[in-house]
C-alpha positions in Angstrom: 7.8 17.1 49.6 7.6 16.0 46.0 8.3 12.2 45.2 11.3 11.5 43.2 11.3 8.9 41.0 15.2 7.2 40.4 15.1 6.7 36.4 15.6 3.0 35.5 18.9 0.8 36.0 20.8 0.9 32.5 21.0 -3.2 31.9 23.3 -5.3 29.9 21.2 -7.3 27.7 22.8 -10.5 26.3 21.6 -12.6 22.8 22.7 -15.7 22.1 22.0 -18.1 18.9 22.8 -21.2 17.3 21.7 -22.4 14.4 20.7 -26.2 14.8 19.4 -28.2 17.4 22.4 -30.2 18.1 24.2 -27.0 18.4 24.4 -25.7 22.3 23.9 -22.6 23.9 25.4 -23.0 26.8 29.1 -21.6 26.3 27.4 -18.2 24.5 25.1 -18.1 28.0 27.9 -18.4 30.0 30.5 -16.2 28.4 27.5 -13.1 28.4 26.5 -14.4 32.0 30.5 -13.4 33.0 29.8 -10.1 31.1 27.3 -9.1 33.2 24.6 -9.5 31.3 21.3 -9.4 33.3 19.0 -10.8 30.8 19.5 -13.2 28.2 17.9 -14.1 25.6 18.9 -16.8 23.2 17.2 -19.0 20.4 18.1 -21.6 17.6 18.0 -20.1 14.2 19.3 -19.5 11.2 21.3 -16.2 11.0 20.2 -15.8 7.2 15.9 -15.9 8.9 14.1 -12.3 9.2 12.1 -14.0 11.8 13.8 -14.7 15.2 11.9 -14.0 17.8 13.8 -13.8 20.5 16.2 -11.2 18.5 13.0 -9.0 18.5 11.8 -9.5 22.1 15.3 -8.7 23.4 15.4 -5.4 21.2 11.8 -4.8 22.0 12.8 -5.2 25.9 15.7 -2.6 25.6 15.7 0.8 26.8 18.0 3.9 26.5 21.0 3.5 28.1 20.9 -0.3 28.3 23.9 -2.4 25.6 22.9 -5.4 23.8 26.1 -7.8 24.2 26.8 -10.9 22.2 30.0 -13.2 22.4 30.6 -12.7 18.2 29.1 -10.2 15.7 27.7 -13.2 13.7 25.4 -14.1 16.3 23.5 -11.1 15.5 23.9 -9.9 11.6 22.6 -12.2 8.9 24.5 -10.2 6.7 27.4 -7.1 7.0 24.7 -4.7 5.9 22.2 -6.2 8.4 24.5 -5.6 11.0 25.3 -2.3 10.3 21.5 -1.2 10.2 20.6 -2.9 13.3 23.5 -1.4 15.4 22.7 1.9 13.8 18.8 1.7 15.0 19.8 0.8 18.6 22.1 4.2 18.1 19.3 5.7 17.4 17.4 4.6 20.3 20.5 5.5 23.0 21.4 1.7 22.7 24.6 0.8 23.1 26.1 -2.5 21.4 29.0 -4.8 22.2 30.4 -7.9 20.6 33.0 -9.4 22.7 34.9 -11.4 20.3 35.8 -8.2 18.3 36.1 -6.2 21.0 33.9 -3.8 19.5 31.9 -1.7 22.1 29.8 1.7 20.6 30.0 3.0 24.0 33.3 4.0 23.5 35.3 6.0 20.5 37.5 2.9 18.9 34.1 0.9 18.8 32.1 3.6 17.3 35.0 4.3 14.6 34.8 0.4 13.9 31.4 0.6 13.0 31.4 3.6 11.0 34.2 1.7 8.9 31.8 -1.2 8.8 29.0 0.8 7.6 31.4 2.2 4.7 32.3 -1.6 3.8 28.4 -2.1 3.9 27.9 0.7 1.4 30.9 -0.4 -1.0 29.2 -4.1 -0.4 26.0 -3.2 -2.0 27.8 -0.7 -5.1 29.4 -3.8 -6.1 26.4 -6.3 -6.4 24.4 -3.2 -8.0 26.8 -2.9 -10.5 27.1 -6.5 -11.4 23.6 -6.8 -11.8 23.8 -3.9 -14.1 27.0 -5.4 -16.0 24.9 -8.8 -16.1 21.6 -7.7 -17.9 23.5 -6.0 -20.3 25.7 -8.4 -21.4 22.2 -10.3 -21.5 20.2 -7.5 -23.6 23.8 -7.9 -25.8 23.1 -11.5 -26.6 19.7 -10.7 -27.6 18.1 -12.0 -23.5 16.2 -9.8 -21.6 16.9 -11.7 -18.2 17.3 -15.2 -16.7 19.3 -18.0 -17.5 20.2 -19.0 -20.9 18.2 -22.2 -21.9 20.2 -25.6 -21.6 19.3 -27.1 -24.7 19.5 -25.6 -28.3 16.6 -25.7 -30.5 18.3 -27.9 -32.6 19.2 -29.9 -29.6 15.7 -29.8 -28.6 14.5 -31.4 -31.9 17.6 -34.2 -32.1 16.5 -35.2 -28.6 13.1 -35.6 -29.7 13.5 -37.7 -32.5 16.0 -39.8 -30.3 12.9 -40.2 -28.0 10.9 -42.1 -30.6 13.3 -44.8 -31.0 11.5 -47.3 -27.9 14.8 -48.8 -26.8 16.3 -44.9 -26.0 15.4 -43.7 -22.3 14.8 -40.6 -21.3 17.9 -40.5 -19.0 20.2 -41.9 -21.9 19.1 -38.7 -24.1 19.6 -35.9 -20.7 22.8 -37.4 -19.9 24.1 -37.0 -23.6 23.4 -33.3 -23.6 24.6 -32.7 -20.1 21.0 -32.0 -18.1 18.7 -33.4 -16.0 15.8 -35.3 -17.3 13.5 -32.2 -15.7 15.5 -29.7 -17.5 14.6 -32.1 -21.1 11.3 -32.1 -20.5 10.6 -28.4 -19.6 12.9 -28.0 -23.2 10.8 -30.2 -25.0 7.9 -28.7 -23.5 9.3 -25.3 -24.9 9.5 -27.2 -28.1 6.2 -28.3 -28.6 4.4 -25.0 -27.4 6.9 -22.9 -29.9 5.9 -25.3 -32.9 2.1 -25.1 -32.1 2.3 -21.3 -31.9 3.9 -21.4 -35.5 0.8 -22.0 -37.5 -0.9 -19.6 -35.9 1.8 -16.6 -37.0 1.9 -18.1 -40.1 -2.3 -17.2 -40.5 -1.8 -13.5 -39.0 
């Protein structure tokens, strides 16, 4: 008689994740425990950090057939397009994914029609800031700037605040606060200043 060998037990697989230490877990834990969730796994981290470990041991433990479950969708996206990828690779794998909150579950049709809506808001999401980054440097390359942020302080500025800097009783906090700017951003301007004028001569010669 041959040996049969009963495939492995599909598993609910919770995550759970705040994002500071004074933050519990315990209500997440609890709500994927009443899920069913087998396994949990659960960390403190920011949602915006690539690196969360336990997020990458619980997708590393998964299997096809298995659903990763967490109570809201934030828990697991650090951003809409984030989301969208990461669903879509356990899709890939077999994996199914439910967020309770949003009663979104990819093992059934409403949940997968959510998400293909979400991935179509993800696409839109990233047209728009490539466009705007396209509409910014050309209003840039219009006002003769190549990129970056507009300087603070005029030349002329530059030179006034200079020459208000040699009078001894005039601080260098009274001249930044009457042109609006930090005492950091003055001194990188007058910086600016200094290397522009000692460049000068050296044109002039060429």
């Amino acid at each position: 008689m041959t040996a049969q060998h009963a495939s492995p037990k599909a598993m609910r697989i919770g995550y759970a994740r705040v994002s500071t230490e004074d933050q519990s877990l315990e209500a997440q834990i609890a709500e994927l425990r009443a899920a069913g969730c087998e396994e949990i796994y659960s960390e403190r981290a920011s949602g915006k950090k690539d690196n969360r470990p336990e997020l990458k041991n619980a997708l590393r433990a998964m299997r096809a057939g298995d659903t990763l479950v967490v109570t809201r969708l934030d828990r697991l996206g650090r951003s809409l397009s984030h989301l969208v990828q990461t669903v879509a690779d356990l899709g890939k794998r077999g994996i199914g994914f439910e967020s309770r909150a949003e009663h979104i579950d990819t093992a059934s049709a409403g949940g997968e029609l959510v998400f293909h809506m979400f991935a179509s808001f993800a696409q839109f999401e990233r047209r728009l800031i490539s466009e705007r980054t396209k509409s910014g440097l050309s209003s840039a390359r219009a006002q003769g700037r190549l990129g970056g942020r507009r300087p603070s302080m005029t030349i002329a500025q530059l030179r006034q605040a200079k020459r208000l800097l040699d009078d001894p009783k005039i601080s260098s906090s009274d001249v930044a606060k009457t042109y609006g700017v930090s005492r950091s951003t003055l001194y990188l301007g007058l910086k600016r200043l200094e290397v522009g004028a000692s460049q000068s001569p050296a044109k002039a010669a060429a």
